[in-house]
N, C-alpha and C positions, 0 to 999 in steps of 0.2 A: 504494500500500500504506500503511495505517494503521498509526504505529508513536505511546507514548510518547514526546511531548516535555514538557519542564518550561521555564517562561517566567520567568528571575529577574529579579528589576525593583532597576536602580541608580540612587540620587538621589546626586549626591556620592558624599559617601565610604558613606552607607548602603546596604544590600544587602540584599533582600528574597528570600530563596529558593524558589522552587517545589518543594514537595513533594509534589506530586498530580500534577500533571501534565495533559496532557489527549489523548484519541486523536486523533491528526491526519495527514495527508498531511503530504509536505513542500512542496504549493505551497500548503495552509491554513496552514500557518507560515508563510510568507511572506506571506500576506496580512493573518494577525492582530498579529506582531509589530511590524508598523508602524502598525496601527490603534491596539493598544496602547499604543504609545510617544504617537501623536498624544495623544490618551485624560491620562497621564500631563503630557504637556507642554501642556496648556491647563488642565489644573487646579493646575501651579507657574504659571502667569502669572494667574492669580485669587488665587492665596493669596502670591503676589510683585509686586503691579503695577509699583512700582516699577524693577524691572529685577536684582537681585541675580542673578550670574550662577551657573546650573545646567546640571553634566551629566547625561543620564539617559541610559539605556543600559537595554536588553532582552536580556540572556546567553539566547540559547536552547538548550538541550542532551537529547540524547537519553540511552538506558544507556550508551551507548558513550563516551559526552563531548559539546564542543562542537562545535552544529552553526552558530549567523550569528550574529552580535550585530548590532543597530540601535541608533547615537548621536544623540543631540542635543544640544547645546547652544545655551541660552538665555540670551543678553546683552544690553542693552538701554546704549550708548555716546550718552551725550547731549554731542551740539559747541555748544551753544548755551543761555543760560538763557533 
């Protein structure tokens, strides 16, 4: 069954809300929220090469509330110059 989810996208402390939303199952949720996040977490390691470290996070929620969140974090720990 197709219901209303909204995909909000976290960098840090910034927070991106969805407000449209898009019709989806919940096993397309599950499949795009992580496509997503990948998506997000290759375009902070082009605009960061260096390594500064980020978390991002994909809040997914229907009317009802929260339905999964997907995390990442990206650190780059260099032992050696």
């Amino acid at each position: 069954m197709k219901k209303r989810y909204y995909f909000g996208l976290r960098e840090g402390d910034d927070i991106a809300p969805d407000e449209e939303g898009m019709e989806l199952t919940i096993e397309a949720v599950q499949e795009e929220a992580p496509r997503a996040l990948a998506d997000m977490a290759r375009d902070t390691v082009r605009r960061h090469p260096r390594g500064a470290g980020h978390d991002m996070a994909i809040d997914v929620r229907d009317d009802d509330g929260p339905v999964l969140q997907v995390k990442f974090t990206f650190a780059i720990s260099r032992h050696r110059n």
